[in-house]
C-alpha positions in Angstrom: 97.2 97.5 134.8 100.2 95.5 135.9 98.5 92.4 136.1 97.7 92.3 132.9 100.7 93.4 131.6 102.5 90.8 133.4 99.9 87.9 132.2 100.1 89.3 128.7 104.2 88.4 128.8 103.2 85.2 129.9 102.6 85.1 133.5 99.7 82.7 135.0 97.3 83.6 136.4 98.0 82.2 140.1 101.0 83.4 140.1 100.3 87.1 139.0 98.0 86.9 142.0 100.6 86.1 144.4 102.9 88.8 143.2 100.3 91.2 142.8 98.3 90.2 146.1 94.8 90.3 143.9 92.3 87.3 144.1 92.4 84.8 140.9 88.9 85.5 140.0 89.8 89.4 139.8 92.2 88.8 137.4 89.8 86.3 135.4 87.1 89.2 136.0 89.7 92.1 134.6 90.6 89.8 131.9 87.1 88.7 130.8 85.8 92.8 131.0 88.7 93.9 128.4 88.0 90.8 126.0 84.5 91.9 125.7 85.1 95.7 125.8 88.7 96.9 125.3 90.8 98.7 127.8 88.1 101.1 128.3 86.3 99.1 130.0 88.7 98.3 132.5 88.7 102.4 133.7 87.8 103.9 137.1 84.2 105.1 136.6 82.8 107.2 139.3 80.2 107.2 141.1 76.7 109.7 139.5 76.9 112.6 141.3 73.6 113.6 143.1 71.7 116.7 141.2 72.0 119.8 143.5 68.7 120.8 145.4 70.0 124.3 144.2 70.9 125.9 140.5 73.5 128.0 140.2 71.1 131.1 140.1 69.5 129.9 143.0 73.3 129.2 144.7 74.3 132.9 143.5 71.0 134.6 144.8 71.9 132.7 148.2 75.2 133.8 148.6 74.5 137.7 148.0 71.8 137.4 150.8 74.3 135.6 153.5 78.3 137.2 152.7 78.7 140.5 154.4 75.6 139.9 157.0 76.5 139.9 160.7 75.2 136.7 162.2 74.3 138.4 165.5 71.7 140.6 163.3 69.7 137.6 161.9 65.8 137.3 163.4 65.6 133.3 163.0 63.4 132.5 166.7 65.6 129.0 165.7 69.2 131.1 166.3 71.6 131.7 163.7 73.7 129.0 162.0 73.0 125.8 159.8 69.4 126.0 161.0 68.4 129.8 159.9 70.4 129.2 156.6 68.0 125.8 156.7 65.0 128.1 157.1 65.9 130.9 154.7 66.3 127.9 152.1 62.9 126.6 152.8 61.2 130.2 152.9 63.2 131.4 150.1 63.4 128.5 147.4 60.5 125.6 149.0 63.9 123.3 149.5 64.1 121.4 152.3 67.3 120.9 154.1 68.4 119.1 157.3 70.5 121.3 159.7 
């Protein structure tokens, strides 16, 4: 980070965050979180994913029953779409799904 290059060479604080248009107690923040746990602990961590409803098995068995079908063939009495592949979910795998 630049910031804390810059206050390493002997910037302060307040004046890093003028140059660098970040809030004093960000800075204090960054520089408190790599006292106490290195640089590590000042990387981007994203978010947890969410677990898929699906496996891939599940995923691969879903696929080969939809690619090469001909939508206007389907028998869904809800019409074809993001609600029959909802219902083919539910009847196929018990997962439910909002259309």
């Amino acid at each position: 980070m630049l910031v804390l290059i810059a206050i390493d060479n002997g910037m302060h604080v307040d004046g890093a965050a003028a140059i660098f248009g970040v809030g004093r107690s960000t800075i204090v923040g960054w520089l408190k979180l790599r006292e106490e746990g290195g640089p590590a602990a000042l990387a981007v961590k994203m978010p947890p994913r969410p677990v898929p409803a699906l496996n891939e098995q599940q995923l691969a068995q879903l696929r080969g029953g939809i690619i090469g079908r001909d939508p206007a063939n389907c028998n869904s009495t809800l019409g074809c779409g993001r609600t029959m592949g909802a219902e083919l979910i539910k009847r196929k795998f018990g997962v439910e799904f909002t259309p």
